[in-house]
N, C-alpha and C positions, 0 to 999 in steps of 0.2 A: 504494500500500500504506500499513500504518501503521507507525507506529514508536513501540514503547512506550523510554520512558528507564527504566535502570536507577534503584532507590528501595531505600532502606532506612530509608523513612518509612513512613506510613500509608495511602499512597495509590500508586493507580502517574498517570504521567502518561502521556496517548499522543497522540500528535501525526498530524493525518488530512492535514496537507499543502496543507489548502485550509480558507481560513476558513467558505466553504458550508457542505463538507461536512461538517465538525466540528457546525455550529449544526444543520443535519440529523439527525445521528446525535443529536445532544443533544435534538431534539423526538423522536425516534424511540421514542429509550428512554426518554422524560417518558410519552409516550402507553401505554408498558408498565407505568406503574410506577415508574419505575429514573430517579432521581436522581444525576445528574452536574452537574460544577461548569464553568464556561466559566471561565477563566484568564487575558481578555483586559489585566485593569490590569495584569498582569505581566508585558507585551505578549508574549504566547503566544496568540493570536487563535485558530490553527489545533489547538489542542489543549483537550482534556477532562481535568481531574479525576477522577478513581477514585477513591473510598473504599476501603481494602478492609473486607471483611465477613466473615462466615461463609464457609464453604463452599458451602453451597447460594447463597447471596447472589452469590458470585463466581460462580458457574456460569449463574446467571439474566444478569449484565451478561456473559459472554462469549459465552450464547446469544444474546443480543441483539444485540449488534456483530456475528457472526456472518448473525444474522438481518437486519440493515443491509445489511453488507456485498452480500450476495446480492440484497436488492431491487433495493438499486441500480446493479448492471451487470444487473438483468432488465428494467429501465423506464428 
């Protein structure tokens, strides 16, 4: 699973557990569009950057993770 950390910045952070899968989702959602930040100098390897955005902007990166998520226990 993931695990997003608690933020009362501008971003949220979410951590996928595995440095793969983290750079996976991060091409996944480049390939849509959807810009996220890889976090490694902060040695946080396994986790993503989130901006937050708009509403509709956040709704497009949760479809996305969303839409991750499902590929990849399909393949």
């Amino acid at each position: 699973g993931l695990h997003v950390y608690p933020s009362a910045a501008n971003f949220i952070l979410v951590d996928f557990g595995d440095v793969g899968r983290a750079e996976e989702c991060r091409l996944f959602l480049k390939d849509r569009g959807i810009l996220v930040r890889q976090v490694e100098r902060y040695k946080l390897p396994a986790c993503l950057r989130i901006s937050i955005g708009t509403g509709e902007e956040m709704a497009l990166v949760f479809e996305g993770v969303k839409d991750f998520i499902r590929a990849s226990h399909s393949g």
